[in-house]
C-alpha positions as CSV (number, residue, x, y, z in Angstrom):
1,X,-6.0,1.7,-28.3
2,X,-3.8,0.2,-25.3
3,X,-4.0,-3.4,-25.0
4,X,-6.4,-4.4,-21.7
5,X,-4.0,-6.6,-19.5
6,X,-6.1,-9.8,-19.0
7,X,-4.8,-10.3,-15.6
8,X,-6.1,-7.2,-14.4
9,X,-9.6,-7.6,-15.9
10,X,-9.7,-10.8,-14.5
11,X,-12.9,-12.1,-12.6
12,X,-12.2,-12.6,-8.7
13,X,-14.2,-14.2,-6.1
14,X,-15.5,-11.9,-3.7
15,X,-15.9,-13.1,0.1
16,X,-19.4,-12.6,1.9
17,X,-18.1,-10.0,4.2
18,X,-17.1,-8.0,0.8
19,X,-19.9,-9.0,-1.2
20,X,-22.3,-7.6,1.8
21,X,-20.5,-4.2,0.8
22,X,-20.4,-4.4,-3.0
23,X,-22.3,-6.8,-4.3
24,X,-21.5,-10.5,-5.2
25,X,-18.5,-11.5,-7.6
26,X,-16.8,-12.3,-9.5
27,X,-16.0,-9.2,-11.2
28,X,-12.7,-7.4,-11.2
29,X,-10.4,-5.5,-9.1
30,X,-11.0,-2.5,-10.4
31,X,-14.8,-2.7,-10.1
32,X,-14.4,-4.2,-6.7
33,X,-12.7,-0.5,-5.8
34,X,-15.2,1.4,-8.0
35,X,-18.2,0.0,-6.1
36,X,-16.3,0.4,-2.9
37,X,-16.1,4.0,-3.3
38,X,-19.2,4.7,-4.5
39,X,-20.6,2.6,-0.9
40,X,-18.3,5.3,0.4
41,X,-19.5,8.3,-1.0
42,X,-23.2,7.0,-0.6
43,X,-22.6,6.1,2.6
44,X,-20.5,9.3,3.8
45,X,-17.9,7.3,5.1
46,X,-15.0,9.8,4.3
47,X,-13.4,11.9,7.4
48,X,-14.4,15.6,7.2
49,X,-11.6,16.0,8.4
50,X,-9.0,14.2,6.2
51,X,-10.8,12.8,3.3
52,X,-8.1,10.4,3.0
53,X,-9.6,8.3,6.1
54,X,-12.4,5.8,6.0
55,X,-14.6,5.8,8.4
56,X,-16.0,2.3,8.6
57,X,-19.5,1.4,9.4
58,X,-20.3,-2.4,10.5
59,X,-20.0,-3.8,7.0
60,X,-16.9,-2.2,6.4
61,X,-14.9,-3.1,9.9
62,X,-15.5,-6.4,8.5
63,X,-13.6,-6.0,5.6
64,X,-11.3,-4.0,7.5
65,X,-10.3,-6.2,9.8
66,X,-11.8,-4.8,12.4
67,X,-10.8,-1.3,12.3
68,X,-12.9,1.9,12.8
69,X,-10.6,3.8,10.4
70,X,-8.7,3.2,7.9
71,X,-6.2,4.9,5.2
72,X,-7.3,5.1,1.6
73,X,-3.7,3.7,0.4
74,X,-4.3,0.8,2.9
75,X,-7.5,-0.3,1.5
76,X,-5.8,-2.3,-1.3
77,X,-4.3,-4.6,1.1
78,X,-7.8,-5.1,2.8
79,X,-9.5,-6.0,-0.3
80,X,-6.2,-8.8,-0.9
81,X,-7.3,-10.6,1.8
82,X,-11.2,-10.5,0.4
83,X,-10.4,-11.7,-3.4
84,X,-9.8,-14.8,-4.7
């Protein structure tokens, strides 16, 4: 069994406009994204177009930055700015 690397399983802070969208911290990275997606999925968020796009509601602008849409490989540098 592969060793778990601490600093990736490591507890974060999670801001209010994040914690609004999956629930309040700390808790890791990796379940940060997990419960992102599944607001996603729950929420229908993905284009039908190009599931690759996020279409933000209000909750999610605001961890967004602002934007209506945004990239699934952008998301990471969203969530940066949300963790602590």
């Amino acid at each position: 069994m592969a060793k778990e690397n601490s600093a990736f399983m490591k507890p974060l802070n999670v801001s209010p406009e994040l914690a609004a969208v999956v629930g309040n911290g700390p808790m890791p990275r990796s379940e940060v994204v997990k419960k992102l997606w599944v607001y996603i999925k729950a929420n229908n968020l993905q284009d039908s177009k190009d599931k690759r796009l996020i279409n933000a509601d209000e909750k999610l602008k605001k961890v967004f930055g602002g934007q209506a849409q945004v990239h699934m490989m952008k998301m990471a540098g969203h969530l940066s700015k949300h963790l602590s």
